[in-house]
N, C-alpha and C positions, 0 to 999 in steps of 0.2 A: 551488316550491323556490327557496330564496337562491343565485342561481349566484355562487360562491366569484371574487374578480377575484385578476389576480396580486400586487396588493401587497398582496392580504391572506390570499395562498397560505401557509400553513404552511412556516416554513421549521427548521433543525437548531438547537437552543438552542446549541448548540458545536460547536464543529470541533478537530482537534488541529491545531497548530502546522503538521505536512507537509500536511494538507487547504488549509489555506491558500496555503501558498505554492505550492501543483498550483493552486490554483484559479486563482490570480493568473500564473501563470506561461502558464495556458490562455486567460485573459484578455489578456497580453502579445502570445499567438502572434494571435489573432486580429488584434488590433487594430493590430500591425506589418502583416500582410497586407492588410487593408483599405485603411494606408497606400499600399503598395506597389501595389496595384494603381490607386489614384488619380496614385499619379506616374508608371504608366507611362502613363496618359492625359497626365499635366501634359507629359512627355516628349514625346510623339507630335504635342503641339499648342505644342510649347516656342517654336519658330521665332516660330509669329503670335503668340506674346504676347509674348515679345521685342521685336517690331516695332510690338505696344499701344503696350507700357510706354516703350517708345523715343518714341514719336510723345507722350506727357505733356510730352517738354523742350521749352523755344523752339526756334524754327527752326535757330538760328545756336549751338545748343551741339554739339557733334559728340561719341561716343562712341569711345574708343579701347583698343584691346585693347594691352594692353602684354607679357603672358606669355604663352608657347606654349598651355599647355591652357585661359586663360581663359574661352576661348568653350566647351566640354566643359563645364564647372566650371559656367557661369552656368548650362547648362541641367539639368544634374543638379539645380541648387539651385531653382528653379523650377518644377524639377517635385514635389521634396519637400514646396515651400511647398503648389503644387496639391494634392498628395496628402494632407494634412494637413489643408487648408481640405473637399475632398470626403469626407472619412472620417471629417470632424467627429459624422455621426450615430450613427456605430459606434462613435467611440470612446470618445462621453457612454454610450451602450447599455451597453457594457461596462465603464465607469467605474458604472453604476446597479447592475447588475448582481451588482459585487462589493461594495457596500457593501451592499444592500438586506438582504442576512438579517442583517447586525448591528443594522438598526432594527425598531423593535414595527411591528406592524401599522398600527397610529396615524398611526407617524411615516412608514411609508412610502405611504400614503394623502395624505399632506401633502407630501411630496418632489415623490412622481412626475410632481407634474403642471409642474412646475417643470423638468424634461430637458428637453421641445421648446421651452421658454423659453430654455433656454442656448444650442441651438442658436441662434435666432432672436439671439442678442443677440451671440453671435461674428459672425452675416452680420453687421451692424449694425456692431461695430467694423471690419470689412473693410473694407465700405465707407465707412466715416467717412477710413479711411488711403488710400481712392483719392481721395475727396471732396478733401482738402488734398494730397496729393502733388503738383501743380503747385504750390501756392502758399508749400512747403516748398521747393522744389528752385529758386524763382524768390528766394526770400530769400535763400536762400545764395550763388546766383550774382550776385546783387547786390553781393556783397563784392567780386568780379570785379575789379582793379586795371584803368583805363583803359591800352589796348594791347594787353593780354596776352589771348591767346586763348584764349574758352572751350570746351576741351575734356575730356571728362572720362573719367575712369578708368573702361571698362566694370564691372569687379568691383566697384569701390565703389559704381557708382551704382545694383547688382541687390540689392550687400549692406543699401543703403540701403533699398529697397523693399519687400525679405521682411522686415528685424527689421520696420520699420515697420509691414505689415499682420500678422503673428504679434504683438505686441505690443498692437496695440489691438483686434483677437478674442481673443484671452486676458484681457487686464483687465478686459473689458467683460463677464468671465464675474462679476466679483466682486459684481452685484446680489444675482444668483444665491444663491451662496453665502452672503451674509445670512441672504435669506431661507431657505433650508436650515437654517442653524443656528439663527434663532429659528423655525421646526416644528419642533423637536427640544431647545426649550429652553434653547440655549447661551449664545443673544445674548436681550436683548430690546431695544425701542426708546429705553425709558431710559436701558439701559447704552450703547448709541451715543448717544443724546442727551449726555449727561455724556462721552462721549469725542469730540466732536465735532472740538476743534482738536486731538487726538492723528491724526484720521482724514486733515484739510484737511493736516497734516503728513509724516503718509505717502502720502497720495496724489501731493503735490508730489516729495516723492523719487523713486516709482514712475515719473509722469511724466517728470521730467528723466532716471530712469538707463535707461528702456524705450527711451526713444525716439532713433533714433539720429541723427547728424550732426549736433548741435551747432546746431541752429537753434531760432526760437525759437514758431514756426509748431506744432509738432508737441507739443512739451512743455505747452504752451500750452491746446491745443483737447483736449489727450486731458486735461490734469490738469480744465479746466471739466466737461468730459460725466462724467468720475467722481466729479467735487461733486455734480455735477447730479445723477445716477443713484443717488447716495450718499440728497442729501436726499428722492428720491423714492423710494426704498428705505423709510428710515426713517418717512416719513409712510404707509406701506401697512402696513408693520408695524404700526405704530402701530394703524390703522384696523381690525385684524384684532383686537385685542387681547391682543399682545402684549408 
């Protein structure tokens, strides 16, 4: 006997409009909690990664708190980032989840196996933004006027740290999502082949408006790895024939 797998579980040819938004709304509860329970980890271990991310600057740059609640604030935000980067396998789960009964059996034999990939490719952008966070944060203080002492604003330099790693695990989902839309038809290699400098065009936007503080380290290394990832994207498509 053929044992039935789940993407090729029978699912409801329709749902009415309130089905959907229960489902999704059930979708939401989980994957906020999932959150939550990852920051209250990022929370509990807030202090030593504080004291990581501190220990990235040069010796001679000093952090400085300038408003009351900033130190509260940096650790909340911290721990959200944590909680988001740990809850990342729940929260594609449940992003699979609520699309898969709108794809044929086909197409979700062709997805599925593409999820532990996204996961894998958000670590991937993680640590691509810990990989250059020194050599971002060392250009900028380059600009440093001779004299004037380099100190920096706590808040800026955590706000600095979190876009930056949410920004290159998020982008670096977009191989992904190619490949998703040509399984299912939407794209194929061609029509990115022929939109090629439309792509090299928004990628450089993405890059410059993602990444933050204005250096040139970060816009840089993230707009290359999404060319990069882009044309090796397109050549697998390709190779699959699509």
């Amino acid at each position: 006997m053929r044992v039935t797998t789940p993407a090729e579980a029978p699912q409801p040819a329709s749902m009415p409009l309130a089905g959907h938004l229960a489902e999704l709304r059930n979708r939401l509860i989980w994957s906020i909690a999932a959150v939550a329970v990852g920051a209250m980890i990022g929370f509990y271990f807030g202090s030593q990664l504080i004291e990581w991310l501190r220990s990235l600057l040069p010796p001679d740059v000093a952090l400085q708190q300038i408003e009351l609640g900033d130190g509260f604030s940096i650790n909340l935000q911290i721990a959200l980032v944590v909680g988001v980067i740990l809850a990342m396998p729940v929260l594609l789960w449940h992003v699979w989840r609520f699309i898969a009964p709108g794809l044929t059996p086909a197409e979700r034999r062709a997805v599925l196996p593409w999820i532990p990939a996204a996961l894998v490719f958000f670590a991937i952008g993680v640590g691509i933004a810990f990989v250059i966070l020194p050599f971002a944060a060392q250009f900028l203080l380059s600009f440093v006027p001779p004299g004037v002492e380099r100190n920096i604003n706590i808040r800026s330099y955590f706000d600095f740290i979190t876009s930056l790693f949410l920004a290159f695990g998020i982008l670096m989902e977009f191989p992904i999502l190619l490949v998703g839309l040509s399984r299912v038809n939407i794209v194929t290699s061609e029509r990115l082949r022929r939109s090629r400098r439309v792509v090299i065009l928004v990628i450089a936007v993405f890059a410059a408006v993602a990444t933050p503080g204005g250096d040139l380290v970060s816009p840089t290394v993230l707009g290359v790895t999404l060319y990069a990832l882009f044309e090796g994207t397109l050549l697998f498509i390709r190779r699959t024939g699509r």
